[in-house]
KEGUMI-987788 format. One line per field, with one value per residue (C-alpha): residue number from 1; residue in one letter; x, y, z. Coordinates in pm, whole numbers. Layout:
<sites>
vodo <- NUM ...
keza <- A ...
X <- X ...
Y <- Y ...
Z <- Z ...
</sites>
This chain:
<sites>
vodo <- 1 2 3 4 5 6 7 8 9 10 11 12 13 14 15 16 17 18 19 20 21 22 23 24 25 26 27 28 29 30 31 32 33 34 35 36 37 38 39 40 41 42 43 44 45 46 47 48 49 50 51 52 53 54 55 56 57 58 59 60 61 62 63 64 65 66 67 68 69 70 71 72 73 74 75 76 77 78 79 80 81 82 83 84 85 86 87 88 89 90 91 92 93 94 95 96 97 98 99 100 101 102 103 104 105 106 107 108 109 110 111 112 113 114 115 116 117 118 119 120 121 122 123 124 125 126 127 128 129 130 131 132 133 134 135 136 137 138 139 140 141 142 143 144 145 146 147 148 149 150 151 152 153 154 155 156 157 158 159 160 161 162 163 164 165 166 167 168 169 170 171 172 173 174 175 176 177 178 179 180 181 182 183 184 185 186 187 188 189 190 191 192 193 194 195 196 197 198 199 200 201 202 203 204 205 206 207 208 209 210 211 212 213 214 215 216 217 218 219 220 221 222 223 224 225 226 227 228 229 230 231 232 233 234 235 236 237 238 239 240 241 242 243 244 245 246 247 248 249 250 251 252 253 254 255 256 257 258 259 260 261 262 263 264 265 266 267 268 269 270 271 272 273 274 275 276 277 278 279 280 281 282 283 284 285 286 287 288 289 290 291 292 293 294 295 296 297 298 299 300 301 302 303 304 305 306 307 308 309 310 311 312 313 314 315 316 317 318 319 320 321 322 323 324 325 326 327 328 329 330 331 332 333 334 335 336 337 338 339 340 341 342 343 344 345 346 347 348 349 350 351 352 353 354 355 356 357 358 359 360 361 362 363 364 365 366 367 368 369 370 371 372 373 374 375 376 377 378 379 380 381 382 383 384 385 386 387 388 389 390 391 392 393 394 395 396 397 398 399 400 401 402 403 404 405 406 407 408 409 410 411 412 413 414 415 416 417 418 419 420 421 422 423 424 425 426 427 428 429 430 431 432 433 434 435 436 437 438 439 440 441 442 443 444 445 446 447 448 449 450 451 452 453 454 455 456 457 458 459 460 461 462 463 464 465 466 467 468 469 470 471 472 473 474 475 476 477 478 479 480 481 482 483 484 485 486 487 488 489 490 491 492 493 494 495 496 497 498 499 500 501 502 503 504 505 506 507 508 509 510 511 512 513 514 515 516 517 518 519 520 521 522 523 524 525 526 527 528 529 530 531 532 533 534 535 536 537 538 539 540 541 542 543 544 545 546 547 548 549 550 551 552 553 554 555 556 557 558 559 560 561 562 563 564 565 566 567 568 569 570 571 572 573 574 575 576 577 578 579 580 581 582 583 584 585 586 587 588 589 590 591 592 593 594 595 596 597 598 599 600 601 602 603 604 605 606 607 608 609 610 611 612 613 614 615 616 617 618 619 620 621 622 623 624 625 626 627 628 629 630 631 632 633 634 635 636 637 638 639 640 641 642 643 644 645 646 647 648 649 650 651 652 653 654 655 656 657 658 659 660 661 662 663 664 665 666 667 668 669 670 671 672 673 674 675 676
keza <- X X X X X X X X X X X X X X X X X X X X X X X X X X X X X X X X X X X X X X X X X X X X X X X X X X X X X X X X X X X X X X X X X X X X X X X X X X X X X X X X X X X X X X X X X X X X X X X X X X X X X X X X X X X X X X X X X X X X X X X X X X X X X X X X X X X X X X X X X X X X X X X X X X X X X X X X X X X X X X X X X X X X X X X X X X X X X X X X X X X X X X X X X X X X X X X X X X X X X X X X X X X X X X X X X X X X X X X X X X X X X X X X X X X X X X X X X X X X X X X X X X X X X X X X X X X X X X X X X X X X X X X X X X X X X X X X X X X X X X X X X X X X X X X X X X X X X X X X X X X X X X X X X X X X X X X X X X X X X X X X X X X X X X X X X X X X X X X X X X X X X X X X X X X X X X X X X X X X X X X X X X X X X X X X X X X X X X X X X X X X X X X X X X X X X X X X X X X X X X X X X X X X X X X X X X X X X X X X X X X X X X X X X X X X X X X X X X X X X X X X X X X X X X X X X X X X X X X X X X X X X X X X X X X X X X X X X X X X X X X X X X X X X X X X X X X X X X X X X X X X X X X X X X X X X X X X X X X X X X X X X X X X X X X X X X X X X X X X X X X X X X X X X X X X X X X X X X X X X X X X X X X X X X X X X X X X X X X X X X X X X X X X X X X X X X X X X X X X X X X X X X X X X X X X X X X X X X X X X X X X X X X X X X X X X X X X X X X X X X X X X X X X X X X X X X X X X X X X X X X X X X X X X X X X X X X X X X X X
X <- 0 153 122 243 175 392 630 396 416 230 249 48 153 -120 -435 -815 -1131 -1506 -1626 -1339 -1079 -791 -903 -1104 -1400 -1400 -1751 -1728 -1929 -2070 -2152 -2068 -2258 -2596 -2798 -2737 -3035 -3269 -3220 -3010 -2760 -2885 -2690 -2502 -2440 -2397 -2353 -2553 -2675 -2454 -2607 -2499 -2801 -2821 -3026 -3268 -3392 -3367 -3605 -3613 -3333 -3278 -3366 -2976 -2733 -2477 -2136 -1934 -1646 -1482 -1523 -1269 -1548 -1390 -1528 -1310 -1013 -972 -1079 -1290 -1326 -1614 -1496 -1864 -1962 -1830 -1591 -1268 -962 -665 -407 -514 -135 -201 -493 -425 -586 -567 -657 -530 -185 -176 -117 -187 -76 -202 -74 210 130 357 338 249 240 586 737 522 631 987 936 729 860 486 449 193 78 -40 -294 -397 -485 -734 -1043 -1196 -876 -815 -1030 -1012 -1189 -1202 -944 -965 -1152 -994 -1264 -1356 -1659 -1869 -2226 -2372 -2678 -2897 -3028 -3364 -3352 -3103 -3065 -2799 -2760 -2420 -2223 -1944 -1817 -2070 -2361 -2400 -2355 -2626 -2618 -2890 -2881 -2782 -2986 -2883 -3116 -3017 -2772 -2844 -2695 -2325 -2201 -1874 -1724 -1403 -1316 -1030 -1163 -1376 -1141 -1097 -1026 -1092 -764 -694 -418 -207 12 363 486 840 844 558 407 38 117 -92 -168 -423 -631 -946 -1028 -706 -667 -540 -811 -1114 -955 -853 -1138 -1325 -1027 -838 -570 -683 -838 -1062 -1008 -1144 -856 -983 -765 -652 -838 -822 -1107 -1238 -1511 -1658 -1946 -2145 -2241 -2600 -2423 -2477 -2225 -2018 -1798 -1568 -1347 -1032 -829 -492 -360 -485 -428 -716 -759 -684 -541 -797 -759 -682 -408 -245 -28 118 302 323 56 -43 -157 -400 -525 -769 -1036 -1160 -1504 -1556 -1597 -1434 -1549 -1494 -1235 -1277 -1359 -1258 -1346 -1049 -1113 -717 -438 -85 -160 -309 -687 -765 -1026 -1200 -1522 -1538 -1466 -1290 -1022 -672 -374 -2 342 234 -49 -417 -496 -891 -1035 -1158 -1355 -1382 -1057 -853 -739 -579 -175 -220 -162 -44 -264 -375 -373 -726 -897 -964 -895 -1045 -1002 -1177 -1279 -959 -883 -535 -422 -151 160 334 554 326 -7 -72 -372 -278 -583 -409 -711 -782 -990 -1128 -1229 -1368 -1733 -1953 -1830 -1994 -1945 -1881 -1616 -1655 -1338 -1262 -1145 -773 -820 -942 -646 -425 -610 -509 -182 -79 -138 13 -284 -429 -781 -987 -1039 -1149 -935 -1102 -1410 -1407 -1233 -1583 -1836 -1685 -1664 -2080 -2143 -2027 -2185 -2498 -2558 -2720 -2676 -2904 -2739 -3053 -3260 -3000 -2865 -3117 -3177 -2936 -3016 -3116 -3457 -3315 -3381 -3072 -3282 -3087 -3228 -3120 -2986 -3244 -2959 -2596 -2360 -2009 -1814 -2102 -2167 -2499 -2739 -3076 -3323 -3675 -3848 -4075 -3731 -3602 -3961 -3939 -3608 -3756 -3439 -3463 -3819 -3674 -3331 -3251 -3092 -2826 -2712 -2664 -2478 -2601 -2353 -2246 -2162 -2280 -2436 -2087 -1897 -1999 -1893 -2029 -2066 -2164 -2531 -2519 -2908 -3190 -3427 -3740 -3695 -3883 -3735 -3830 -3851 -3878 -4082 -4304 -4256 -4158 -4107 -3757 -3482 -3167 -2894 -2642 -2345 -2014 -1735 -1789 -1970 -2027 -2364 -2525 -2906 -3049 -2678 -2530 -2678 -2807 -2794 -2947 -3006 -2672 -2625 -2315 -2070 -2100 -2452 -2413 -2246 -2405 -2549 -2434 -2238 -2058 -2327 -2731 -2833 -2943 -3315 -3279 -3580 -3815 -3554 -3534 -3783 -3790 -3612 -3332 -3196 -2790 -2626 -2331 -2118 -1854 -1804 -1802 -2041 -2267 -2074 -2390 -2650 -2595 -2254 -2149 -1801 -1519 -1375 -1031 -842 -1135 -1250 -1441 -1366 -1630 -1664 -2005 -2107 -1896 -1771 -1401 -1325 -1001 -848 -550 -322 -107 -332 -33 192 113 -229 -291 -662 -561 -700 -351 -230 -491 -521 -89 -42 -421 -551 -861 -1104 -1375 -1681 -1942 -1771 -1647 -1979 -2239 -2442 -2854 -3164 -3474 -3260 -2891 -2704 -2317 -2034 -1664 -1373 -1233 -933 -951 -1253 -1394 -1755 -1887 -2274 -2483 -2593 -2736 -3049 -3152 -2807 -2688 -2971 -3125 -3122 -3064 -2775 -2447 -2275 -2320 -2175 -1977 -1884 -1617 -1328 -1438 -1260 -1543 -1468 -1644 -1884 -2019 -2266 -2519 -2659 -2897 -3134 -3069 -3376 -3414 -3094 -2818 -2621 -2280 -2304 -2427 -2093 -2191 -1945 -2158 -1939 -1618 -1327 -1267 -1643 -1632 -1948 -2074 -2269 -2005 -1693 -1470 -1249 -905 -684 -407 -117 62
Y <- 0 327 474 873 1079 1044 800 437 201 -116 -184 -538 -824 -1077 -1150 -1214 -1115 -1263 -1165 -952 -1193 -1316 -1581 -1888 -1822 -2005 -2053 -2205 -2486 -2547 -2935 -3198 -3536 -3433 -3164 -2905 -2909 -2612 -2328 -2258 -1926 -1764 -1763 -2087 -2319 -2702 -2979 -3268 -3564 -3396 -3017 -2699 -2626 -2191 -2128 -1889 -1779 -1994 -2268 -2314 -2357 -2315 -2618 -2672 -2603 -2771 -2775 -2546 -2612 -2252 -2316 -2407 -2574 -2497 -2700 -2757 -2616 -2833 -2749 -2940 -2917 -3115 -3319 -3328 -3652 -3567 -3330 -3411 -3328 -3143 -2906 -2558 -2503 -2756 -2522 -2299 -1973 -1816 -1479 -1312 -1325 -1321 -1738 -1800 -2103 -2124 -1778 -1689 -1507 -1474 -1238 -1452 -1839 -1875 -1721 -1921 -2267 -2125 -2034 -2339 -2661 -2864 -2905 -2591 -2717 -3044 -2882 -2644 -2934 -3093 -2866 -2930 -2732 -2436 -2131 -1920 -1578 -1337 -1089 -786 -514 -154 40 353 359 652 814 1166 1357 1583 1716 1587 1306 1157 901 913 783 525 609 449 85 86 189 -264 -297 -344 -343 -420 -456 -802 -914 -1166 -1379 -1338 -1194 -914 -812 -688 -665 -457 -766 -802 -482 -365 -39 -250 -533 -552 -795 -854 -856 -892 -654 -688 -437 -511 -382 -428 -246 8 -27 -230 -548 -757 -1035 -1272 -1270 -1351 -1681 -1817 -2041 -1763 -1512 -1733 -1853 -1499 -1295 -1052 -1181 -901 -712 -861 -622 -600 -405 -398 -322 -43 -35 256 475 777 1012 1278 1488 1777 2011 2274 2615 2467 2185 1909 1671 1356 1139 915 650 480 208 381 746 960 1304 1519 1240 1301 1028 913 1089 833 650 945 993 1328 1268 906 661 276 8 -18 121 -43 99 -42 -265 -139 164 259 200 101 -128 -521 -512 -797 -883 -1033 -1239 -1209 -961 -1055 -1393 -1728 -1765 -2001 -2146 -2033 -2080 -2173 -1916 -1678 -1546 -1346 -1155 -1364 -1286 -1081 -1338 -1371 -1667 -1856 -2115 -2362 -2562 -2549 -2733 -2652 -2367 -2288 -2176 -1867 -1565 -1266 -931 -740 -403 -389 -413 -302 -570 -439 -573 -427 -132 -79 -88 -202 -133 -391 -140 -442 -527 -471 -362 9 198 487 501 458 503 141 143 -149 -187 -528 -685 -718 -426 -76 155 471 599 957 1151 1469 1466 1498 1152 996 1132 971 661 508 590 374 99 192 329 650 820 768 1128 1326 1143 836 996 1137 838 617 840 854 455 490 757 466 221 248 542 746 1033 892 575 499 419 178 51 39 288 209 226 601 628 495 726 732 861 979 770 773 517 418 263 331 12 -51 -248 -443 -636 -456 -95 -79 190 194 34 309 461 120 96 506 430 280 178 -84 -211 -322 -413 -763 -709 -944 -659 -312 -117 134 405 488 785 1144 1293 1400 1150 838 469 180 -149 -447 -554 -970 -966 -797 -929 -766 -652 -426 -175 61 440 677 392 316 -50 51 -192 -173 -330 -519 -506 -722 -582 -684 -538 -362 -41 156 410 693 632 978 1102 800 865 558 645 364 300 207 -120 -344 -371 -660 -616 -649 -930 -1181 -949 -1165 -933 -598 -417 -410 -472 -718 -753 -949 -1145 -963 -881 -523 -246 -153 165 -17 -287 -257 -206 -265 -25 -148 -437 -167 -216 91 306 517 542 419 584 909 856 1140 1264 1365 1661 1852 2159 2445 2812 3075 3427 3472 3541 3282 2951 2911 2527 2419 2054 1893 1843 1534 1364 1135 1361 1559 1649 1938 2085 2438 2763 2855 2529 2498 2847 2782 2449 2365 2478 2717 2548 2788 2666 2872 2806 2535 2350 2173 1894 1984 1789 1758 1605 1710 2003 1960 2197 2098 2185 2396 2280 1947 1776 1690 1648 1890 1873 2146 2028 2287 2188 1938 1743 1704 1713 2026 2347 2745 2811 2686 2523 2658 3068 2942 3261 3343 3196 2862 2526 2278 1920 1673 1361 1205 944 1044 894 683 942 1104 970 987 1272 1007 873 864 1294 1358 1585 1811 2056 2093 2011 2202 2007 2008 1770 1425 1324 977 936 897 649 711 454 335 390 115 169 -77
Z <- 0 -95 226 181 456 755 895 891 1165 1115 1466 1389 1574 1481 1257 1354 1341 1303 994 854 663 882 1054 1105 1301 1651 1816 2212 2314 2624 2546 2294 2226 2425 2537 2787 3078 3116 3203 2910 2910 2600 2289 2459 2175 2204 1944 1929 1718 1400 1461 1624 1876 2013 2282 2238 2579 2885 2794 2427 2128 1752 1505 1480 1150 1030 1136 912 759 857 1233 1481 1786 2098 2445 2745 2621 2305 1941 1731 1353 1126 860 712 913 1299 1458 1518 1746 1562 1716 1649 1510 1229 1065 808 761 421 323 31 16 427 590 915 1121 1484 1617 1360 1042 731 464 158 142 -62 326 505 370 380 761 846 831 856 531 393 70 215 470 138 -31 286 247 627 769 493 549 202 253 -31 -113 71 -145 -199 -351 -231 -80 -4 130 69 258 77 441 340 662 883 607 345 19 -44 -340 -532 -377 -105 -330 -378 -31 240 597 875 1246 1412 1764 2029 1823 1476 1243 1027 719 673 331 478 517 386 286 444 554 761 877 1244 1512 1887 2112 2488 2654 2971 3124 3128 3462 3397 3033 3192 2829 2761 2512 2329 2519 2273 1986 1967 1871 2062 2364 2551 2421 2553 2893 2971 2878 3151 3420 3581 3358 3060 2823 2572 2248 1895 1597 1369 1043 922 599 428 350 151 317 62 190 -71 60 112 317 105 215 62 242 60 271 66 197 26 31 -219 -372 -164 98 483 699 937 1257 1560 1258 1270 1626 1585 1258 1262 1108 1253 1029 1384 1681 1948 2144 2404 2391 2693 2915 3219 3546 3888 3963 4088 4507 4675 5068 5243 5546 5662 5562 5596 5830 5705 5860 6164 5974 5652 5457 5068 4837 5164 5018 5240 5178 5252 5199 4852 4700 4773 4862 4784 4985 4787 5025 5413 5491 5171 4945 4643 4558 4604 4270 4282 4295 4017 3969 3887 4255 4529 4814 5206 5494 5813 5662 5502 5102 4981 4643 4513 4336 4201 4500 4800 4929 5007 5100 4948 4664 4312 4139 4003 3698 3461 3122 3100 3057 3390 3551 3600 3347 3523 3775 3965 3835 3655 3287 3421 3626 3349 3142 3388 3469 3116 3084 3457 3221 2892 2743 2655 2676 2399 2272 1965 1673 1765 1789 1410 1329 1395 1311 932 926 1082 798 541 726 877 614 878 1099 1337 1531 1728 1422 1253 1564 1853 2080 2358 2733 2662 2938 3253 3562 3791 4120 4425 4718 5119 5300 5575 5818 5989 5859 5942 5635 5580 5189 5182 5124 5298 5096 5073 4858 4728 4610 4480 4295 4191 3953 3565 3549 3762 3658 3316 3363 3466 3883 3817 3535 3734 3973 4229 4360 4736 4869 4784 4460 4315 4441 4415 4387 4217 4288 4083 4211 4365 4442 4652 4903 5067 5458 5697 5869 6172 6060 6342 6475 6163 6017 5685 5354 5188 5007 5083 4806 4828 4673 4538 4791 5135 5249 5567 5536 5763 5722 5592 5454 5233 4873 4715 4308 4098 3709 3534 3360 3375 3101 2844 2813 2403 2427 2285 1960 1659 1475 1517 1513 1680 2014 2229 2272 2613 2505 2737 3005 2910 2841 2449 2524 2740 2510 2508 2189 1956 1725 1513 1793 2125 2360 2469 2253 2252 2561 2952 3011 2871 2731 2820 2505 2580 2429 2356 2543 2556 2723 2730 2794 2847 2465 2302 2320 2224 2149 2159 2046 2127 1829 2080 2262 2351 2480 2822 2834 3069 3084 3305 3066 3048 2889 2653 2525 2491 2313 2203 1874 1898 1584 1412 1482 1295 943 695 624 779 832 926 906 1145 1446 1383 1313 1308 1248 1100 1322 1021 826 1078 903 1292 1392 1662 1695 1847 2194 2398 2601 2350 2427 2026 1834 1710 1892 1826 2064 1918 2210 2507 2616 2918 3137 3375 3140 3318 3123 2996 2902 2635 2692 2387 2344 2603 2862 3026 3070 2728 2537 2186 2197 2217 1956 1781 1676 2046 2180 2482 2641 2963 3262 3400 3402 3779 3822 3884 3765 3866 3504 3331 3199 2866 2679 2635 2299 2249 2018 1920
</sites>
């Protein structure tokens, strides 16, 4: 690829994806010769009596398919391939995955098969020639493909290379209808990353489809990230703001690099974001700290001579493994944070990005600026940003997300509720239960599958929700019915003081959409309005949990707002007025083209081809006041995304500059950017 603009790192250490060319695709079994008892764990699949069986909802399964040739079956840590009668056992480093000129064999990739038979000494052309165990997907295409709005609607018209091309939403249920496929614009993969303490740098650790990826996903310090492959684009507005976006797999005269490929003058082949949001950290209850237990319960777990140790039944326990970086372990009423030599109770601020978790973390924009970077990372900011919403514009061919990809969790109501009693590090919140009832939120989203926060209304932390039970409790002497929620770590409360903030969902909950891109309908768990979605393979990118955008801020002076980007969002980020109006580059807001129709209107960042939507009180859809007039010189940061509570005004184009950068605002996460 002729690759002009820049130095160009490929930065690309391994191959894979589901549905993008690269690998075999590898589907995990939870049985193999019979049937799986009810109740099932939807989207489970199982093969029996020569068919692949999916579960459906807890009770009742598919009709069964065929096994496919393409598929690597993997159940209790070995793979399984069908030769068109049974599946059979072969080591995964025996199967060859072809794709154009690309061979892959188990984890090591050559560049074209003449290397690859040089390189590998099992002979090549012989596992060619056996059809069950060669995986042949098309050559990548390199047309240009494009979309242009007429402002008419939300909806676009594709043009050029994509004009053939269809795409639909996918469900939990079924797949819908991707014909981006293939084409290298669109190829991605799925990796896990670790933080290498010695090297201080995050590494990849698996890819998906691996071994390693499937027996280390959602663990501490393993996460998460979707591969985005780097494009070039043409973006050409009229004076009645007609627009036409055109996305090219190669540098061309008049094309821009995309944004998050570009690192301040040097370009990667790929860049990962994370799948999922940030949020608060694992919590852990320790039952000893720096002594062995007297005697111990199943599942107990202590601190001893640097590892934690886990009972695993009353009399016995495990080895022991070191601590990660990514929880919180208390003991007495004390949390320990493990640095990489030794516990300390000084708070490091923890953070996690993997599926299950809660989604949100109180801190200001500079925290979250910080956060990433103790593991090698960085904040995921406005290049990424851009960078996405011109792959949706291709795409989904709409300016509205929440009609092509489900609305997102966008009506929760995160209510402010009291704890009713004083606890000392207990595993529990009392509240009443007209306030547990008040909250929508929780009415339509499975229990199992949110957080509530502890602590006050601006500063609060979340725990992952274990269940709920009914009590009665005396209130100033009146019997009075509440709720018991049993909660992942400990807590101490003051009843009438401890705020009690419910209505955000857990990470992960698009997991099981079949594809990149939908939601999942939860098959009646969740209100129509609440179903968690998918975009380009991230989970709530829009809805739940507003997303920090880093290096992107606003200063006003009571008539105007001045917004300012960061030109290296890798370098030191500082978000002080005097910084920003020093090294940041003030962007023209009010010229350059722009995008309107009856729920958007969008302004370039002049000269940088960026997206910033009008928010105002309607919160990035249309509105008269561009941005908002911040006085007093105060610094405003960026969420995008929206919230739960955002309604039909969240989406990918929702960008609101509404909070000073010193808040730390409990409805809200951000992402992690890994460069290889």
């Amino acid at each position: 690829m002729g690759y002009s603009d820049g130095v160009f790192n490929t930065g690309r250490a391994a191959v894979g994806a589901s549905g993008g060319g690269g690998r075999a695709g590898v589907v995990t079994l939870i049985a193999i010769g019979s049937q799986p008892s009810t109740p099932y764990v939807r989207g489970s699949k199982w093969f029996y009596d020569g068919k692949i069986y999916t579960a459906l909802t807890t009770t009742t399964k598919d009709s069964g398919v065929d096994p496919s040739y393409n598929t690597a079956y993997l159940y209790d840590g070995v793979y399984y391939y069908w030769d068109g009668s049974s599946l059979q056992t072969k080591p995964e480093d025996n199967i060859v995955h072809i794709t154009g000129t690309e061979v892959i064999t188990g984890n090591k990739r050559f560049e074209g098969i003449t290397e690859a038979i040089t390189q590998h000494n099992d002979d090549i052309s012989d596992k060619v020639a056996t059809t069950a165990f060669v995986y042949n997907h098309s050559v990548k295409s390199h047309e240009e493909l494009g979309v242009s709005f007429n402002l008419s609607s939300s909806a676009g018209t594709r043009i050029l290379g994509a004009a053939s091309l269809n795409f639909s939403k996918s469900t939990d249920v079924a797949a819908g209808t991707d014909d981006f496929k293939g084409h290298e614009i669109f190829e991605g993969y799925d990796i896990l990353v670790t933080y290498n303490a010695e090297t201080g740098k995050a590494e990849q650790f698996a890819v998906e489809g691996t071994y390693e990826y499937e027996t280390h996903f959602g663990l501490p310090g393993f996460y998460s990230f979707r591969m985005f492959h780097i494009f070039w684009y043409k973006l050409e507005i009229d004076d009645d703001g007609n627009t036409m976006v055109i996305l090219s797999a190669e540098a061309k005269d008049g094309y821009k690099v995309s944004p998050m490929h570009d690192r301040n003058g040097v370009l990667h082949e790929w860049i990962g974001v994370s799948k999922y949001s940030i949020g608060e950290p694992f919590r852990i209850k320790l039952v000893a700290f720096e002594e062995q237990p007297a005697t111990y319960t199943e599942g107990d777990k202590w601190y001893y001579n640097g590892l934690i140790y886990t009972a695993t039944s009353d009399n016995t326990t495990d080895e022991g493994v070191e601590p990660d970086f990514d929880s919180v372990y208390n003991f007495n009423g004390t949390n320990y944070y493990w640095n990489g030599e030794d516990m300390q109770t000084t708070n490091n601020t923890p953070f996690t990005i993997t599926t299950g978790r809660p989604p949100i973390c109180s801190r200001t924009i500079a925290q979250f600026e910080a956060l990433p970077r103790k593991k090698g990372l960085r904040l995921f900011g406005i290049k990424e940003q851009t960078s996405i919403q011109y792959l949706g514009l291709v795409k989904y061919a709409n300016l509205d997300w929440q009609a092509t990809l489900g609305n997102g969790n966008t009506t929760g109501y995160k209510g402010d509720a009291k704890a009713v009693t004083d606890e000392t590090n207990v595993d529990y919140v009392i509240l009443t239960a007209t306030h547990w009832n008040a909250s929508s939120q929780i009415n339509t989203v499975p229990v199992n599958k949110q957080c509530i926060g502890v602590g006050t209304a601006s500063a609060t932390t979340w725990y992952r929700i274990i269940s709920v039970e009914d009590v009665t409790v005396s209130i100033s002497g009146t019997d009075t019915a509440c709720k018991k929620v049993y909660i992942e770590g400990t807590v101490s409360t003051t009843a009438n003081t401890t705020v009690l903030c419910l209505g955000m969902e857990l990470t992960g909950g698009s997991d099981n959409v079949l594809g990149l891109d939908g939601e999942n309908t939860g098959n009646g768990d969740y209100n129509a309005s609440k179903m968690p979605n998918k975009t380009f393979g991230l989970d709530n990118f829009i809805g739940n949990a507003g997303q920090m955008v880093g290096s992107l801020a606003g200063i006003g002076d009571g008539t105007t707002e001045h917004i300012y980007f960061n030109p290296d969002p890798d370098g030191t980020v500082s978000y002080t007025k005097s910084s920003i109006e020093a090294n940041w580059i003030e962007v023209t807001t009010n010229a350059g083209g722009t995008i309107t129709n009856g729920r958007f209107e969008a302004t370039r960042l002049l000269g940088k081809d960026m997206f910033l939507f009008k928010n105002g009180s309607s919160n990035g859809k249309t509105n008269d006041n561009q941005y908002y007039a911040h006085a007093n010189n105060t610094v405003y940061r960026a969420f995008s995304g929206g919230t739960c509570n955002l309604g039909a005004y969240a989406g990918g184009f929702c960008l609101a500059l509404n909070g000073t950068v010193s808040t730390a605002n409990q409805s809200y996460g951000g992402r992690c950017v890994f460069i290889p």
